[in-house]
LOTI-464803 format. One record per residue (C-alpha): residue in one letter; z, x, y. Coordinates in steps of 0.2 Angstrom, whole numbers, padded with zeros to 4 digits, always signed. Layout:
BEGIN
AZXY/...
% end
This chain:
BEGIN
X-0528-0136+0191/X-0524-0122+0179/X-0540-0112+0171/X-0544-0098+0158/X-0558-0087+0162/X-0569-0083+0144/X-0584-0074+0142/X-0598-0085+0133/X-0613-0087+0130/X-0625-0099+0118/X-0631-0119+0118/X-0625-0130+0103/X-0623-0140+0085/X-0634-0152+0074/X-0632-0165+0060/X-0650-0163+0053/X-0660-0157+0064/X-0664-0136+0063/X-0672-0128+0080/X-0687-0123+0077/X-0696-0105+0081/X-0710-0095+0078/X-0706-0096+0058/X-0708-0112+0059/X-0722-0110+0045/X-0711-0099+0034/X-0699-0109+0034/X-0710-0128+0030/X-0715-0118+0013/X-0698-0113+0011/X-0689-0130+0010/X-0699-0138-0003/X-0682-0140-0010/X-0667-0145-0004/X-0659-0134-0012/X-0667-0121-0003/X-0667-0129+0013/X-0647-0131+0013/X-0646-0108+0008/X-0658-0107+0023/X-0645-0119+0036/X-0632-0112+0031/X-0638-0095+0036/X-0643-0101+0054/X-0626-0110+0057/X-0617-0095+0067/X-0608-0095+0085/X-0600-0082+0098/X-0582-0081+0096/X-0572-0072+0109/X-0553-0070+0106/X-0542-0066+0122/X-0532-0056+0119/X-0540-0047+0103/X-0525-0038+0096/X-0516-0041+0080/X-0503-0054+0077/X-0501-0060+0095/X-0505-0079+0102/X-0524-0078+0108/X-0537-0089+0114/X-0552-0091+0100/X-0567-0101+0113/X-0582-0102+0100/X-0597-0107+0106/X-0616-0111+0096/X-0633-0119+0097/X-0637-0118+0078/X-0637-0137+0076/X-0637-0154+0082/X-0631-0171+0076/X-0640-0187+0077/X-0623-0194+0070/X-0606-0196+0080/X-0597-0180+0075/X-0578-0189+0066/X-0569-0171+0065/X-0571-0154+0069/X-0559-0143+0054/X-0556-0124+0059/X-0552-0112+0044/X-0544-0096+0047/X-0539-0092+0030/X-0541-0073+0027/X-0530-0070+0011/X-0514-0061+0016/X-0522-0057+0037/X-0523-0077+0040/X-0525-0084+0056/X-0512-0096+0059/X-0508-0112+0072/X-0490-0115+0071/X-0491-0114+0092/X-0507-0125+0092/X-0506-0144+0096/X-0517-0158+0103/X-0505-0168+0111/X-0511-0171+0127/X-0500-0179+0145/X-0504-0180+0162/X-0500-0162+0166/X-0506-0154+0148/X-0521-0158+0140/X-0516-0148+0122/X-0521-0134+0117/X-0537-0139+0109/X-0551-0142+0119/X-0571-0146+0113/X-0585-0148+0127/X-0599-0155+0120/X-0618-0160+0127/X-0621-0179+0121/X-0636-0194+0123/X-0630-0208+0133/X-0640-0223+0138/X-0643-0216+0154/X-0646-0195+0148/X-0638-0179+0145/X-0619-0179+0150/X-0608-0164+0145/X-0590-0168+0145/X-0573-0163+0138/X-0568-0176+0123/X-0553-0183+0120/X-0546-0172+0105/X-0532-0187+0096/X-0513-0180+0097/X-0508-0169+0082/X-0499-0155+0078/X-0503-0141+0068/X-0497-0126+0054/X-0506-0114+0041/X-0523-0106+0041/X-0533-0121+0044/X-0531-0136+0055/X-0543-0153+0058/X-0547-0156+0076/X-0551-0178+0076/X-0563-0183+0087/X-0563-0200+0082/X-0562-0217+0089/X-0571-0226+0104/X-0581-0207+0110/X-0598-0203+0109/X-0599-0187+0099/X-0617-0184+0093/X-0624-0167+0100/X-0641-0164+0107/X-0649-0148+0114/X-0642-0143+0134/X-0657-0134+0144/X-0641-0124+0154/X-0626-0124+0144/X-0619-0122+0129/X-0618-0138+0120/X-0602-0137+0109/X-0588-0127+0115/X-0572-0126+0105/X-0556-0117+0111/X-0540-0115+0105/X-0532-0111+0123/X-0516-0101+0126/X-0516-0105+0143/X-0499-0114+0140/X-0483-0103+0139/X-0479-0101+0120/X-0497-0109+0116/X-0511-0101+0106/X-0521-0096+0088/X-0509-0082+0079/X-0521-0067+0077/X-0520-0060+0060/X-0509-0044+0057/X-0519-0031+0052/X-0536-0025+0064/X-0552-0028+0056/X-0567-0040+0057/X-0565-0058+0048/X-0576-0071+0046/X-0569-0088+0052/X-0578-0107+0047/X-0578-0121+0059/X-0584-0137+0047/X-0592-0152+0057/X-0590-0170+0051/X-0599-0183+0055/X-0598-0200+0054/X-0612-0204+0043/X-0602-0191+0029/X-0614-0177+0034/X-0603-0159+0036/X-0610-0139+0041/X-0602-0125+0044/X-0603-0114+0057/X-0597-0095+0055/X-0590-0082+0068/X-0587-0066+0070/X-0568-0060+0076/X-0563-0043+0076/X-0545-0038+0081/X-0543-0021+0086/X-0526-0009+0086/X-0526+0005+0096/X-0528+0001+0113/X-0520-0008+0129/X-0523-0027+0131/X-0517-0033+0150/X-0514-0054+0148/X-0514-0061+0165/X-0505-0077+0171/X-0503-0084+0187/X-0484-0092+0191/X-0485-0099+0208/X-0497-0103+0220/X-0498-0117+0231/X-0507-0132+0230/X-0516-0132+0248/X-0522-0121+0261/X-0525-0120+0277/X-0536-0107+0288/X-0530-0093+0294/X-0512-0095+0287/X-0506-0083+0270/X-0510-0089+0254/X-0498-0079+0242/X-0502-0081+0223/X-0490-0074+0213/X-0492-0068+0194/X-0485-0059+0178/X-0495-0046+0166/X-0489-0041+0150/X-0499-0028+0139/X-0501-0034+0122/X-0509-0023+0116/X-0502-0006+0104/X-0504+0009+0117/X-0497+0011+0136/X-0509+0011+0152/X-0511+0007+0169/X-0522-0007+0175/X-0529-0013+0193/X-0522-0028+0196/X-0533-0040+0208/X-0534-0057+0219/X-0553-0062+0216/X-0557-0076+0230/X-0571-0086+0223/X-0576-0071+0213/X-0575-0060+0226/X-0560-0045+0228/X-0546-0048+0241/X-0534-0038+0235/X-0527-0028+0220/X-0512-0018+0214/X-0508-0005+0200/X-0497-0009+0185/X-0492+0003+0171/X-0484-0005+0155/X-0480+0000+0140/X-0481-0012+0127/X-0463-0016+0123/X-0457-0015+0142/X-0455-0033+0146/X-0471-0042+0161/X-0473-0036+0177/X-0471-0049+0190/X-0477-0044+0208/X-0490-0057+0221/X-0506-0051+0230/X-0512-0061+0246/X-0526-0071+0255/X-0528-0077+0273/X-0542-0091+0272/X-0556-0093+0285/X-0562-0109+0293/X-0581-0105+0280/X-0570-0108+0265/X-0575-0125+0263/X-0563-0138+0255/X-0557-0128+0239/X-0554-0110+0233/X-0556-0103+0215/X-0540-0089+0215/X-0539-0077+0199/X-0526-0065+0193/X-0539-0050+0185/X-0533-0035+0174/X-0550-0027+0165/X-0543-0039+0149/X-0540-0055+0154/X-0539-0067+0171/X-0531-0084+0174/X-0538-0095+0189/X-0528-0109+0199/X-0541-0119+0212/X-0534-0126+0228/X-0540-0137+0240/X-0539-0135+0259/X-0524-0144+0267/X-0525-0157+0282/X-0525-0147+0299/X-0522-0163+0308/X-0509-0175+0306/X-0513-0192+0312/X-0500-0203+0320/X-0501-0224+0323/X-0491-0234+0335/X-0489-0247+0333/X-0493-0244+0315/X-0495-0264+0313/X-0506-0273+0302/X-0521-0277+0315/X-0514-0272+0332/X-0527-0273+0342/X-0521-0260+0356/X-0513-0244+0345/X-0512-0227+0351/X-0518-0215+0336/X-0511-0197+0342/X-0522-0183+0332/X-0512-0167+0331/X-0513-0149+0323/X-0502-0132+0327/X-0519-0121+0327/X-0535-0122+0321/X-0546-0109+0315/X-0561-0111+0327/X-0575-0098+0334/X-0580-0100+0351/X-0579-0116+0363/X-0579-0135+0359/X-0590-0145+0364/X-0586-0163+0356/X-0573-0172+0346/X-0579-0184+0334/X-0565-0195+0325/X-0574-0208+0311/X-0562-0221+0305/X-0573-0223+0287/X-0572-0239+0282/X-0555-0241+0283/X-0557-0256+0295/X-0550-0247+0311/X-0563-0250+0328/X-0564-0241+0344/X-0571-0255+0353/X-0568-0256+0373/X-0561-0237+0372/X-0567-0229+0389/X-0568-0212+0396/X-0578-0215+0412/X-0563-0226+0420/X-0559-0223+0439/X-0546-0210+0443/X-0540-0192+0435/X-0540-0189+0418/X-0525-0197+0413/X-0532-0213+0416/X-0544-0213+0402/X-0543-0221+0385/X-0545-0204+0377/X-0536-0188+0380/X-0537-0171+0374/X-0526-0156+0376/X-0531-0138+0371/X-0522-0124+0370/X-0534-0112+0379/X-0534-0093+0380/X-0536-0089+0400/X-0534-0075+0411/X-0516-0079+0413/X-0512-0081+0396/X-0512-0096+0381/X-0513-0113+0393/X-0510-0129+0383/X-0522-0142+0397/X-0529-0158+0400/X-0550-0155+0397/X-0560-0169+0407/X-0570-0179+0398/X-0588-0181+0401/X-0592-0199+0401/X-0605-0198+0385/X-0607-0215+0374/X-0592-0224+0384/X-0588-0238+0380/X-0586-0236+0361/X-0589-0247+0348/X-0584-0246+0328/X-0575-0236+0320/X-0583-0218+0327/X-0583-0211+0340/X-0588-0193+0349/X-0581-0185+0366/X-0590-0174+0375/X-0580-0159+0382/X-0595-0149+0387/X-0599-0143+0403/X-0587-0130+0416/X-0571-0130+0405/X-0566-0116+0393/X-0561-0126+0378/X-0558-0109+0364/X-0542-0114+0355/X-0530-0105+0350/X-0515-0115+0348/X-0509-0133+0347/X-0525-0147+0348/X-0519-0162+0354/X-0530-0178+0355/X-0524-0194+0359/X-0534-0211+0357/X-0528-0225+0365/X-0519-0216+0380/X-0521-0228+0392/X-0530-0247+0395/X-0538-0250+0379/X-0531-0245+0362/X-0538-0244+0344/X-0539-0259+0333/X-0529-0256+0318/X-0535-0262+0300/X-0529-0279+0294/X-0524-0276+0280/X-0508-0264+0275/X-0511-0247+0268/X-0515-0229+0266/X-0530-0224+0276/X-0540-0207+0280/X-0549-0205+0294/X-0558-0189+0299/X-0559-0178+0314/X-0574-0164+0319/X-0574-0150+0333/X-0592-0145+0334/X-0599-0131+0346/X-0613-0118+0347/X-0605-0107+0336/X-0593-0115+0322/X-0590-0135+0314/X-0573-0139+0308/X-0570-0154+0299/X-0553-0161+0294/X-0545-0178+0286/X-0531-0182+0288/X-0521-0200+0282/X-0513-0213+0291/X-0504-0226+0286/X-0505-0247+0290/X-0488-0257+0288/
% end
């Protein structure tokens, strides 16, 4: 998933109602008119606006944000004006035409009342192309856009992105501080406006940041490489730090110098996750400008393996398998949970007479002894044998030394009494957990039921 990170701050918009504060007094002498009342709105109606990158006449990200107003009243269009005379702003590289893999270049974030309470979400912004000064973002249709006050957030966010190649607000040509308008529409006829400030400046570097590849999934203890381009912007030469942030936090960095007509530096900065990353990891490019963020989610360790892979076989061997997994200290127990995908252990033993390749369940570590790595057979203690339903947990504890540091190998169904396959064919997950005094390590992995 491909994310811009703005600075913002501020809560959100209103139809009729004005928040209140300590002039509340003032203010109820004030509007004996309405006439009077509309001046003193208007005046209120402002919001932060943030342009990335903030130079003149290059494709920029304008995020606005405000808590000025609310709206009782579904809000039908949102219109952005950029008309400064002969400096406009313009949105020929704007659209709203959203896909499956672009959402458009548009995006509004509102906090709304539902029937069961606050819910801030991203709405639906109808398909439409854009060109000029000024362009109408339609919020219209089956939505619910009214707009109440958010305790924690803003509650109306509006950005023209430029996270797309080719996408984004033209900033005006000339440095200065304008004054843009963003008119809000409701349903009931009702329009506001609400002013920002932007200010383009001239002079100065502007280091944009995008990240080109990275991959989808990761897994401990194996590389991550993300690889980006910068490109300065900006009017005037320099030399950045360049850096890999890992859920905000520094892993590595590089130095770029760039002139402003030399064409993006390309290069890639690494990452080696750890078994306490959890499920997903926020990676951002960072130059002191701008950043662009890619999260990926951890990839399965284990690979789970059926046969027969029949539609309820009652006596399957489910073979569980990973090259290495990244875990501190000695295992104690296996746990496998089949969820609810209909699989059972029922009737699997590990206290059967003989060695332990006559058991139902087998596993093999690769161990680090004296000698050197060892992939072995570790006994079993006999623990809740026989199993039932679809988990089960076996219990390596006792005079084994079950570190791992290679190939994990765990075989269900090795011997007399298999696992029962679900009935129905499918794509199932299942999960597997190592657990010991020192680390937990949790994985799913799929399986699949013809």
């Amino acid at each position: 998933m491909k994310r811009r990170t703005f600075i913002f701050g501020g809560v959100l918009l209103s139809t009729l109602s004005l928040a209140a504060t300590a002039t509340n007094a003032s203010l109820s002498e004030t509007v004996s008119s309405t006439a009077d009342f509309s001046v003193i709105a208007e005046e209120g109606r402002t919001a932060e606006l943030i342009a990335n990158p903030n130079t003149p006449d290059t494709l920029s990200t304008h995020t606005w944000t405000t808590n000025d107003v609310t709206s009782d009243s579904d809000i039908d269009t949102i219109e952005a004006n950029y008309d400064f005379g002969d400096n406009e702003a313009t949105f020929e590289n704007v659209d709203s035409e959203d896909s499956d893999t672009d959402p458009g270049d548009i995006i509004v974030e509102l906090t709304r009342e539902l029937s069961n309470g606050l819910d801030r979400t991203t709405i639906n912004v109808n398909d439409d192309t854009f060109s000029g000064s000024t362009a109408v973002f339609d919020l219209s249709g089956i939505q619910t856009t009214n707009i109440v006050n958010d305790p924690d957030n803003p509650n109306l966010r509006v950005a023209i992105d430029a996270a797309e190649q080719g996408a984004g607000i033209e900033n005006p040509a000339a440095a200065d501080t304008y004054v843009p308008t963003l008119t809000l529409t409701a349903e009931n006829g009702e329009s506001f406006d609400v002013k920002g400030e932007l200010t383009i400046v001239s002079g100065e570097p502007f280091f944009t940041t995008a990240i080109t590849a990275v991959p989808q999934t990761f897994t401990p203890g194996e590389p991550v490489q993300v690889d980006y381009e910068v490109d300065n912007t900006g009017d005037e030469a320099a030399t950045q730090d360049i850096v890999l942030l890992v859920n905000s936090t520094q892993a590595d960095s590089t130095s770029v110098t760039l002139d402003p007509d030399a064409p993006p530096a390309t290069g890639s900065l690494s990452y080696t996750p750890t078994s306490g990353d959890g499920t997903s990891i926020d990676l951002t490019i960072a130059s002191d400008d701008d950043s662009s963020m890619e999260t990926i989610t951890r990839g399965s360790t284990f690979s789970l393996s059926v046969d027969p892979a029949t539609a309820g076989a009652s006596d399957a061997t489910h073979t569980w398998t990973a090259n290495n997994v990244d875990f501190q200290g000695e295992v104690d127990t296996i746990t496998v949970d089949y969820n609810s995908s209909g699989a059972t252990l029922d009737g699997i033993r590990t206290d059967r007479d003989g060695g332990d390749l006559d058991q139902d369940v087998v596993v093999r570590l690769t161990r680090e002894l004296s000698g050197g790595p060892s992939k072995d057979v570790i006994g079993l203690n006999n623990g809740d044998s026989p199993y039932s339903g679809s988990t089960a947990t076996f219990d390596l504890s006792g005079s084994f030394t079950t570190n791992i540091v290679g190939e994990v190998e765990v075989i269900v169904g090795y011997n007399s009494v298999g696992v029962a396959n679900p009935d129905t064919p499918d794509t199932y997950t299942a999960d597997i957990t190592l657990d010991g005094a020192d680390d937990t390590f949790t994985d799913t992995a799929q399986f699949t039921i013809e």
